[in-house]
Structure formats: C-alpha cells, structure tokens
Backbone as CSV, one residue per row, in Angstrom:
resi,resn,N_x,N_y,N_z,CA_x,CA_y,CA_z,C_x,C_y,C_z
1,UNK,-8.834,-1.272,-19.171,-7.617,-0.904,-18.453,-6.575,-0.380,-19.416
2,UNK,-5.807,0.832,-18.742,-4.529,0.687,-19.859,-3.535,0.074,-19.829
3,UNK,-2.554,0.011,-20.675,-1.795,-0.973,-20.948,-1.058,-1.871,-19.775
4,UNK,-0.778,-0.264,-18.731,0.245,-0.623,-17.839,-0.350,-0.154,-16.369
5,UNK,-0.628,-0.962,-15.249,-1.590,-0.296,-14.318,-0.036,-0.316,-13.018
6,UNK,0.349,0.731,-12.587,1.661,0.915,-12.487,1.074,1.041,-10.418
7,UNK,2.171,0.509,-9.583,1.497,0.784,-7.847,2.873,0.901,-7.069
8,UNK,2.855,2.254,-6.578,4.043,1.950,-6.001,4.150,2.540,-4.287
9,UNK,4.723,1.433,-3.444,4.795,0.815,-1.961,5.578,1.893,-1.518
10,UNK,5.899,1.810,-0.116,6.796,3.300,-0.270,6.677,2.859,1.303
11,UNK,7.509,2.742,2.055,7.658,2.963,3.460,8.784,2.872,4.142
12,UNK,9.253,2.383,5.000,10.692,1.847,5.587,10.969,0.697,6.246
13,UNK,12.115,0.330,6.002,12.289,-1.039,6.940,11.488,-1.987,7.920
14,UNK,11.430,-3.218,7.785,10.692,-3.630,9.098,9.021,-3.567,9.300
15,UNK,8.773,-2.918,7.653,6.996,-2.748,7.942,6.300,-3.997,6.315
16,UNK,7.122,-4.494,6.082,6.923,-5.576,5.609,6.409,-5.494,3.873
17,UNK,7.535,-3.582,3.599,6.699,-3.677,2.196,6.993,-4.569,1.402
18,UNK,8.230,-5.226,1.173,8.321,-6.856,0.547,7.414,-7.460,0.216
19,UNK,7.182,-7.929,1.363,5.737,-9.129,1.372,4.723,-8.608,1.047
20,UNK,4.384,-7.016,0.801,3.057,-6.501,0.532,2.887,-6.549,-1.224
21,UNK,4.209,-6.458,-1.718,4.800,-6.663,-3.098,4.208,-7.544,-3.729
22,UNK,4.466,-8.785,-2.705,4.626,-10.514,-3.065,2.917,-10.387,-3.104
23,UNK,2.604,-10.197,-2.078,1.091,-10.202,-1.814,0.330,-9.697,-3.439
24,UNK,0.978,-8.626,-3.576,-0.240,-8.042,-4.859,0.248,-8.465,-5.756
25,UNK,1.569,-9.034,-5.956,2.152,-9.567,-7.221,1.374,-11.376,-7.820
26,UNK,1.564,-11.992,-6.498,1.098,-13.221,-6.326,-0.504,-12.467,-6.706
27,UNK,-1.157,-11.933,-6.147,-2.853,-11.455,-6.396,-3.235,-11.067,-8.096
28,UNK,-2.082,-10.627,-8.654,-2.712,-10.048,-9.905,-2.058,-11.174,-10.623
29,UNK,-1.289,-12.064,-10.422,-1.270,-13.307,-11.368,-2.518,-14.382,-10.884
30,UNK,-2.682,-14.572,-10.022,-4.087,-15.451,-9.607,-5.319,-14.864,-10.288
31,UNK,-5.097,-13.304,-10.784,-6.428,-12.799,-11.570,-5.850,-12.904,-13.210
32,UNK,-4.985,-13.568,-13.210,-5.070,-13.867,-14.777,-3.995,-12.672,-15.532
33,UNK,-3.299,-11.828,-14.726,-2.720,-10.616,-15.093,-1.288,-10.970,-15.702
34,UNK,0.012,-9.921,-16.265,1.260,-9.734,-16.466,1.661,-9.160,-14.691
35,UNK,2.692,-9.230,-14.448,3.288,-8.428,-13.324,4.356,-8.660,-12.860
36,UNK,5.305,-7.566,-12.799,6.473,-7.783,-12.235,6.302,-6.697,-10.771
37,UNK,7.236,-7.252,-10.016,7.683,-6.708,-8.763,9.040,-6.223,-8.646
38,UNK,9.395,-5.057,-8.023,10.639,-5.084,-7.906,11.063,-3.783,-6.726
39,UNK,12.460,-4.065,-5.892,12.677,-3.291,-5.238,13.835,-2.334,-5.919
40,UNK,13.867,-1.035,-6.076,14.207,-0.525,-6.912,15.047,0.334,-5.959
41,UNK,14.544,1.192,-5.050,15.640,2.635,-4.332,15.680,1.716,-2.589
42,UNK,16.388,2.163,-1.980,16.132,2.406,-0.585,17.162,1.076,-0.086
43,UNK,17.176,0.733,0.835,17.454,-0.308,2.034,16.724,-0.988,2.855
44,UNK,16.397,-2.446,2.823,15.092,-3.248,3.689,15.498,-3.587,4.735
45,UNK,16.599,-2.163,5.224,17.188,-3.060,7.082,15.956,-2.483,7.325
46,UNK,15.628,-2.617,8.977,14.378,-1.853,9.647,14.783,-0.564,9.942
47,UNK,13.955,0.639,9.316,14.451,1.644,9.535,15.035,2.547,8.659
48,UNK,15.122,1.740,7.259,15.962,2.232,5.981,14.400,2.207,5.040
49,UNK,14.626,3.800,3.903,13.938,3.603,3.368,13.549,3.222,2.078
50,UNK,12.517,2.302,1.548,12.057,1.371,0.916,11.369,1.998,0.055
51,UNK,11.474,1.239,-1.390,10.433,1.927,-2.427,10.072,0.389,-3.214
52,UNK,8.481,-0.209,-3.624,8.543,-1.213,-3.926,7.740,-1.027,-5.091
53,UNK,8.245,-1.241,-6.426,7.734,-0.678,-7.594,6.733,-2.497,-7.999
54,UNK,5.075,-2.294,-8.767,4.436,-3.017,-8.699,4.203,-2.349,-10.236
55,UNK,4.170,-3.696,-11.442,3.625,-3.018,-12.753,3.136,-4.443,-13.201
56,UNK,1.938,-3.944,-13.367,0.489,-4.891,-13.932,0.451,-4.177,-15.569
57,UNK,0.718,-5.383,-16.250,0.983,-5.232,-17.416,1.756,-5.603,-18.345
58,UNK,2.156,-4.864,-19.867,3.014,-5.388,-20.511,4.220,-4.541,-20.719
59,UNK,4.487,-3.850,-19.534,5.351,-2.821,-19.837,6.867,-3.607,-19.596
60,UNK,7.698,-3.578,-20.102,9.193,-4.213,-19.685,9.687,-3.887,-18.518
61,UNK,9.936,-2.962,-18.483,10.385,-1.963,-17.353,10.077,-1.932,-15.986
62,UNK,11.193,-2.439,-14.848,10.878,-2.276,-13.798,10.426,-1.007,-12.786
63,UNK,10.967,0.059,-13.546,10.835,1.035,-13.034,9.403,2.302,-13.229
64,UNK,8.947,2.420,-12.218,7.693,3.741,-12.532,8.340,5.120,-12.556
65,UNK,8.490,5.692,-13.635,8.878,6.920,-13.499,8.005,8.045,-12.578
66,UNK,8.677,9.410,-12.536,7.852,10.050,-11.942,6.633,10.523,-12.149
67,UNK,6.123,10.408,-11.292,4.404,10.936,-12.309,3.227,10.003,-13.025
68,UNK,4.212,8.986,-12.660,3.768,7.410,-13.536,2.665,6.408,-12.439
69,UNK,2.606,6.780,-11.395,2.246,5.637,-10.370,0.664,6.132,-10.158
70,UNK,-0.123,5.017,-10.936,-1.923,4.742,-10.734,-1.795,5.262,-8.949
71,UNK,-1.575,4.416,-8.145,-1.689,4.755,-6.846,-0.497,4.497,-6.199
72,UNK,-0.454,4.864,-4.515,0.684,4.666,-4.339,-0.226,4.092,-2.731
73,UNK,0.926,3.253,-2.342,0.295,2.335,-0.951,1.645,3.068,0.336
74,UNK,1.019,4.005,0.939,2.311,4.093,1.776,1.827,4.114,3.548
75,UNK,3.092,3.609,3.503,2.838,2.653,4.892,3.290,3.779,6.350
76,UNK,4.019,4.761,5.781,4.385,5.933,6.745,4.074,7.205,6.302
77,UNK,4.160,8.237,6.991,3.685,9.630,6.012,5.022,10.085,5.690
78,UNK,5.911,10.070,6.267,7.539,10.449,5.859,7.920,9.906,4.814
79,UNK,7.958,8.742,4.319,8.204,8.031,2.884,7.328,8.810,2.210
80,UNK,5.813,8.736,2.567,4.542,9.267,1.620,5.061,10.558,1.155
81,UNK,5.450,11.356,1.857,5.691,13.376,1.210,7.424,12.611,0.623
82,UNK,7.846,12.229,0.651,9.279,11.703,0.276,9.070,11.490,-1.200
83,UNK,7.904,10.024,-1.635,8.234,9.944,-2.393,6.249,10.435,-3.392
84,UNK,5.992,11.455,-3.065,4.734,11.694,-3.559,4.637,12.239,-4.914
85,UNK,6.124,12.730,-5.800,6.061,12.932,-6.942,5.583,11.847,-7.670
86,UNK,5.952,10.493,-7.340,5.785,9.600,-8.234,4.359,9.312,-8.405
87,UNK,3.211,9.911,-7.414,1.686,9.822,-7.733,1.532,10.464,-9.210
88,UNK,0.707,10.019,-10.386,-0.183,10.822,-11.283,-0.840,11.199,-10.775
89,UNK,-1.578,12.634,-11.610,-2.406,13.553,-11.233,-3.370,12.766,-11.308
90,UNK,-4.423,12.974,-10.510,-5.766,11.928,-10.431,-5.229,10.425,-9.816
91,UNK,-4.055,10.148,-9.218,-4.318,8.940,-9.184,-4.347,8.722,-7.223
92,UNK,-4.080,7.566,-6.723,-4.835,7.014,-5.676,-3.526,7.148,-4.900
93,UNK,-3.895,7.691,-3.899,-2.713,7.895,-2.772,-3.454,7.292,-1.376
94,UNK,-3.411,5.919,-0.735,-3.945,5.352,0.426,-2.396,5.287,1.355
95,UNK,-2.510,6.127,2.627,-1.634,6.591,3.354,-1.667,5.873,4.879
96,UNK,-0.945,5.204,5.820,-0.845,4.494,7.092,-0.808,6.197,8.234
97,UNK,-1.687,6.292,8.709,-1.712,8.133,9.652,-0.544,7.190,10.236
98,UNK,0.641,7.015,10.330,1.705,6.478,11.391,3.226,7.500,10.451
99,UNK,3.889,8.062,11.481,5.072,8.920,11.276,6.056,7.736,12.980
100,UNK,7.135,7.033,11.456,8.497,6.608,11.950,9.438,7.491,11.791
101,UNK,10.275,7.792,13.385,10.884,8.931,13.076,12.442,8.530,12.531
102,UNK,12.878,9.314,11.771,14.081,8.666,11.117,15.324,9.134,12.974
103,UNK,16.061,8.142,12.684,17.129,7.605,14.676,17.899,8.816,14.331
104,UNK,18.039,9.860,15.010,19.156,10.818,15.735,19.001,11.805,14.179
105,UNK,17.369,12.216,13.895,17.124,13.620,13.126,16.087,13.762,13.338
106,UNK,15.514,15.360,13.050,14.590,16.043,13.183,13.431,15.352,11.935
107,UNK,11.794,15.432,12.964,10.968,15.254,11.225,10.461,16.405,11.242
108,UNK,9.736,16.143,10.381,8.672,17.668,10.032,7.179,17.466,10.866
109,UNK,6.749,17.869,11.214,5.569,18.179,11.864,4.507,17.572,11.148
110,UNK,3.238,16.359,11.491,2.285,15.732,10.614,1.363,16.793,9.603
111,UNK,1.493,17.967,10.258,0.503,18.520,9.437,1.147,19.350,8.197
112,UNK,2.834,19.618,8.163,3.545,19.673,6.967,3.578,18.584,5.908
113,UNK,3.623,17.575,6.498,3.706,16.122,5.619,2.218,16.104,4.975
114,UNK,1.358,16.669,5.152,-0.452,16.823,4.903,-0.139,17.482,3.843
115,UNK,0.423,18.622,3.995,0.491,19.743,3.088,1.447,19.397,1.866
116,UNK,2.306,18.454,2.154,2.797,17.681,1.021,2.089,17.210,0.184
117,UNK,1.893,16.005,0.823,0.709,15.002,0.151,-0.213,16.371,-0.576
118,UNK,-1.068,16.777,-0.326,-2.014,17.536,-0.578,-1.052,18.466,-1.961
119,UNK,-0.283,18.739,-2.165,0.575,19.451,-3.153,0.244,18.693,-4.692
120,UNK,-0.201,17.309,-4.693,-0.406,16.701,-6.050,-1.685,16.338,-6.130
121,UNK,-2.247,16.623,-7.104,-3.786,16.187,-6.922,-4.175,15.050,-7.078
122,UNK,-4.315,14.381,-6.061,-4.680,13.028,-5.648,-6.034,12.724,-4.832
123,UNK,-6.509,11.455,-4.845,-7.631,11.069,-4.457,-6.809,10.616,-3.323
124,UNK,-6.743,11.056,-1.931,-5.767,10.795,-0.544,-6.477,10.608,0.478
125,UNK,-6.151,9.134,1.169,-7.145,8.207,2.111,-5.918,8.040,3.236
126,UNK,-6.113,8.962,4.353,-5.025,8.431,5.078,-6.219,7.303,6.319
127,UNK,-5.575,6.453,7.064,-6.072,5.292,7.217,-5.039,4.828,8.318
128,UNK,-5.668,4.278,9.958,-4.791,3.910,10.814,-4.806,2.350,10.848
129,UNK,-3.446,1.786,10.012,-3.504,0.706,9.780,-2.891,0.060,10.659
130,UNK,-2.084,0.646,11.614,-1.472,0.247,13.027,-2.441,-0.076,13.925
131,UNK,-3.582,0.637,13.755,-4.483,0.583,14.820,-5.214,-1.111,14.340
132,UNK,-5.650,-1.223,13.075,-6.235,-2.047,12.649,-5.904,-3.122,12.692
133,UNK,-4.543,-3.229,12.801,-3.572,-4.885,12.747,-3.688,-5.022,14.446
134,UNK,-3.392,-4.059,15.325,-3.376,-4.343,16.974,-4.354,-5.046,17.173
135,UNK,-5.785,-4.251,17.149,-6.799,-4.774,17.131,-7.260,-5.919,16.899
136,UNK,-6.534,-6.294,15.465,-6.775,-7.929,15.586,-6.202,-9.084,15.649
137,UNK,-4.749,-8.163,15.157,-3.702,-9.306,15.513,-2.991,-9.296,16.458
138,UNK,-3.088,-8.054,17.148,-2.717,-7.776,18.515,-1.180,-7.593,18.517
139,UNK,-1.027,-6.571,17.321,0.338,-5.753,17.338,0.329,-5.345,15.986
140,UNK,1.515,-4.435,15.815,1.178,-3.442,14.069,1.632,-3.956,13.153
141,UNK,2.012,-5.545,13.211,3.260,-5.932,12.284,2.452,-6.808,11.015
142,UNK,0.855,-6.489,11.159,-0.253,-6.224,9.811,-0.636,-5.361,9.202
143,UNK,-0.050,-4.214,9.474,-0.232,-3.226,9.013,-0.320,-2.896,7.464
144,UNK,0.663,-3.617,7.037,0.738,-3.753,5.310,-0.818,-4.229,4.936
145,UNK,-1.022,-5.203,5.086,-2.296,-6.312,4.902,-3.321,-5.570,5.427
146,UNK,-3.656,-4.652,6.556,-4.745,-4.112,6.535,-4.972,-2.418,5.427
147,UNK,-3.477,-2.093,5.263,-3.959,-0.730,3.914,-4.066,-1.699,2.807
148,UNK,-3.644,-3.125,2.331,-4.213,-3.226,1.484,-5.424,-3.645,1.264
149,UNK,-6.015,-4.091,2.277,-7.497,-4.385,2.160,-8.299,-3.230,2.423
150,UNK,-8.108,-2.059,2.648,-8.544,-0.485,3.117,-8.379,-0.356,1.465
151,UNK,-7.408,-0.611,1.176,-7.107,0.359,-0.596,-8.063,-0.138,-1.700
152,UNK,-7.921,-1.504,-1.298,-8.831,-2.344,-1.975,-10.351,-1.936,-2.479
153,UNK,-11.010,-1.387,-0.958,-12.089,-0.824,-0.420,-12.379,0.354,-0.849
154,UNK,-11.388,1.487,-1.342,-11.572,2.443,-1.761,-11.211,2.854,-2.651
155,UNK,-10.765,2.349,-3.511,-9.934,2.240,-5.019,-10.688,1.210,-5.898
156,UNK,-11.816,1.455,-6.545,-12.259,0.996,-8.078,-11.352,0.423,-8.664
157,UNK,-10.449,0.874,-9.304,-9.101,0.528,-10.080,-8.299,-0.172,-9.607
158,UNK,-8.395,-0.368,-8.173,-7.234,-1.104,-7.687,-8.624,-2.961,-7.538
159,UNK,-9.029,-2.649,-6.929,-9.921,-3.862,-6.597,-10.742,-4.295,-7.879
160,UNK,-10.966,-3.487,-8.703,-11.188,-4.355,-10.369,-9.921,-5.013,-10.682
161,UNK,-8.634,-4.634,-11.156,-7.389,-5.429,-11.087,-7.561,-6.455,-10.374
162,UNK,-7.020,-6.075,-9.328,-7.211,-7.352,-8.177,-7.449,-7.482,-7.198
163,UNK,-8.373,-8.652,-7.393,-10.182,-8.834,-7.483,-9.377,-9.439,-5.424
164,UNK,-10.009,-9.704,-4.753,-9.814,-9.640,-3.245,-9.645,-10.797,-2.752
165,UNK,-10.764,-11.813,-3.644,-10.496,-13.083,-3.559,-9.185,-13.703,-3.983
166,UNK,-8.482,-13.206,-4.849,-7.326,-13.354,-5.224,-6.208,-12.847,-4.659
167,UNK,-6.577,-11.827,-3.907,-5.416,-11.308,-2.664,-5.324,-12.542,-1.648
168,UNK,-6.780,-12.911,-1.279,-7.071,-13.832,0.012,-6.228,-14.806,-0.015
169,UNK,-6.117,-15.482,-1.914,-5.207,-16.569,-2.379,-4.100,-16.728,-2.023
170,UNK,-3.560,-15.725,-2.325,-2.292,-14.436,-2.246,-1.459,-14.940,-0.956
171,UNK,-2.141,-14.869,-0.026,-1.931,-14.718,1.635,-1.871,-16.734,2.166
172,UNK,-2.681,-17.252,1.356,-2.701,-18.372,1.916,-1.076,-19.196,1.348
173,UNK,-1.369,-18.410,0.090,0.463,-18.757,-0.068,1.690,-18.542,0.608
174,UNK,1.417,-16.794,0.995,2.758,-16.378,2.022,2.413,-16.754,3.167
175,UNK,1.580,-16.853,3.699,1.360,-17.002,5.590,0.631,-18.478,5.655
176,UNK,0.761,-19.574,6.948,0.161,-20.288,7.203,-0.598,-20.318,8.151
177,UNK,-1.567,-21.282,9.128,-1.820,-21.519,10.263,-2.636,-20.383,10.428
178,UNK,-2.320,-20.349,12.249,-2.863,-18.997,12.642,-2.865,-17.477,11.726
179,UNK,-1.666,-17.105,11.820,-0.767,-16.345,11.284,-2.090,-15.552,9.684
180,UNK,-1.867,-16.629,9.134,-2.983,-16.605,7.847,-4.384,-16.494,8.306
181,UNK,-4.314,-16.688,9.243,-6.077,-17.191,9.645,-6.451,-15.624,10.263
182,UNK,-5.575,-14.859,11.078,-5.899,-13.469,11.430,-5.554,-12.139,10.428
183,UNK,-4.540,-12.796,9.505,-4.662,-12.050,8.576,-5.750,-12.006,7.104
184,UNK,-6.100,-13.137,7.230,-7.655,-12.550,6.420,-8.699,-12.292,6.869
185,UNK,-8.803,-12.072,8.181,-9.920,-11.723,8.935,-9.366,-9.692,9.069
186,UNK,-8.210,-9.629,9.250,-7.954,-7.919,9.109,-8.124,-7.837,7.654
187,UNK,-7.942,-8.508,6.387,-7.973,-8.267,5.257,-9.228,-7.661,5.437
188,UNK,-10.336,-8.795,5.629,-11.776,-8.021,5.014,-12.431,-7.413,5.631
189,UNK,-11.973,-6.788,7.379,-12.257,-6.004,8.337,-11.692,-4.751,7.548
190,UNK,-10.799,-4.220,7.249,-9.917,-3.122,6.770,-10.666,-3.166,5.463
191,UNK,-10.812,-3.748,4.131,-11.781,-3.778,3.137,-13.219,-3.019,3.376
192,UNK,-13.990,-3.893,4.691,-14.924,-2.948,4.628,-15.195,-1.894,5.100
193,UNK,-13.956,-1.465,6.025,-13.742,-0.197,6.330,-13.944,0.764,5.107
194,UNK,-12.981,0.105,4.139,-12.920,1.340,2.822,-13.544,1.300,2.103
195,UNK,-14.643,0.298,2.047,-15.969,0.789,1.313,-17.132,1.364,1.742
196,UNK,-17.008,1.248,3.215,-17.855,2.512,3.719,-17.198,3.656,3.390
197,UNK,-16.225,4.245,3.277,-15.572,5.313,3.062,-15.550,5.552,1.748
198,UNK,-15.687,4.493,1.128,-16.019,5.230,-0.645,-17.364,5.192,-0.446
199,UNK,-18.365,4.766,-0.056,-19.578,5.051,-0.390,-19.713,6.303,0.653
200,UNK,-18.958,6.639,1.289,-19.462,8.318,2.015,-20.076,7.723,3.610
201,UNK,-20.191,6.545,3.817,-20.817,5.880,4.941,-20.107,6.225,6.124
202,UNK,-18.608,6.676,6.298,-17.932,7.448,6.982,-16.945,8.256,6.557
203,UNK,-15.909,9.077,7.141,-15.000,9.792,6.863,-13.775,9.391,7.273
C-alpha cells in the first residue's frame, strides 16, 4: 500500500455520510490501520452539501487535495460531478444512480452529470443503493451501508484495506438490535452484488 490510502464521501444532508465516515473509520482501525476522519466543506442539515474526507495512513493532514482521492463513495450524482476533481486518475469512483434535487433550482439532466463523471479517468460503478436499502430495510435511509458494501465488492484496494469483516465490526458498534441486524444483511447482499460485477458476472 502507499503511504496514504486517501477516500472521499461526497453527498448531501440527511443521507447519513457521517456515519458512513464512522463506519470506515471505526473499519480500518479494527484492521489494524492509522485513520483520521473528518468533515471538511459543506453543511450536514438535510439537504446541504457534504464532503467527508477519510485518510488511512500516516499522513497528518485532514484534508485530500485535489486529485488526491484513491476513490470516492458518492451517495448522489449532483455532489458526484460537483466534487469529481478530487478523484485521481485511475482511481475508484462508486456512484448511488439517485439525483437529490437541490429546493427552488434547476439540475442538470442525469445524462450531463454522466458526462461529468466520465471527464476524469476513473474506474466508475454507478449502483442503485436506494433501491437496495428499500428492499431490505424497507426504505433508502441504508443507502450509505449498501454502496459501501457494493464498493467493497468492486474495489480490490478498498476491500484489501478494509477487510469486510471489520466493517461488519464497524456496524455492530454504531447500530444495535434490529436496526444492525438488517443492516448487515444489506452489507453482504450489496457486497455480492459488486463482486459479481467485478468478476464481469453482471453489468
């Protein structure tokens, strides 16, 4: 690995990138790792947008510069083309197909926001993680927890770091009861989604 394995969250209010933070932060210290978390740009009312900087390593610095971010986890496509400079070339862009429209303005059309994304050369997995949390938790407000078990699934680099069992850990810390009990069942439903999709088993 190199020094500094850099991940940065990216969505808006109310979709729980916080806790998705806590989640991989808590996960890569249970694998034995350095890591800081931090919320760096945006506003965590619901609806305001969020940037959640994740650095595995020994780097000081809370901040990922531009160009700096191994992958990026984004939970809307409007944040995603927003904040898609901060992907490295070659690195992992796992995307939520869900567009929140920002209250009393125009967005851009999904297939402009494509053409964004698509502007940096990235390995880009868009992924309906709304659909995936309904399904089992029977509403979208897992959505975080199922792209990260999708990213997990399709990202080498991200799931060597941290390892899944240690996410699972992760979760039994933030969530209890039920609550915990359907969210690791979307964890490794959404996981093996994305390893059929890295092995080519679907599209």
């Amino acid at each position: 690995m190199k020094k500094t394995y850099n991940i940065g969250i990216v969505g808006v209010g109310g979709q729980g990138l916080l806790t998705l933070g806590e989640v991989i932060g808590l996960a890569a210290m249970f694998s034995g790792l350095d890591v800081s978390v931090s919320e760096i740009h945006g506003m965590s009312q619901r609806g305001g947008s969020v940037v959640v900087y994740v650095r595995i390593g020994e780097e000081p610095s809370p901040i990922i510069p531009s160009g700096g971010a191994d992958t990026m986890l984004a939970l809307e496509l409007i944040e995603a083309a927003r904040y898609v400079n901060l992907l490295r070339k070659g690195g992992y862009l796992i995307a939520n197909d869900f567009i929140w429209p920002p209250p009393l303005s125009k967005y851009p059309p999904r297939e402009s926001l494509l053409k964004a994304l698509e502007s940096v050369e990235a390995k880009i997995y868009l992924y309906d993680a709304n659909r995936a949390s309904v399904e089992i938790v029977g509403s979208p407000v897992s959505a975080n927890i199922a792209l990260l078990g999708f990213a997990l699934g399709v990202n080498p680099e991200l799931s060597e770091l941290v390892k899944l069992e240690s996410v699972e850990k992760a979760l039994g810390e933030v969530f209890k009861g039920r609550t915990l009990d359907v969210n690791l069942k979307l964890l490794r439903s959404a996981y093996s989604e994305g390893v059929k999709v890295c092995k080519g088993e679907r599209t």
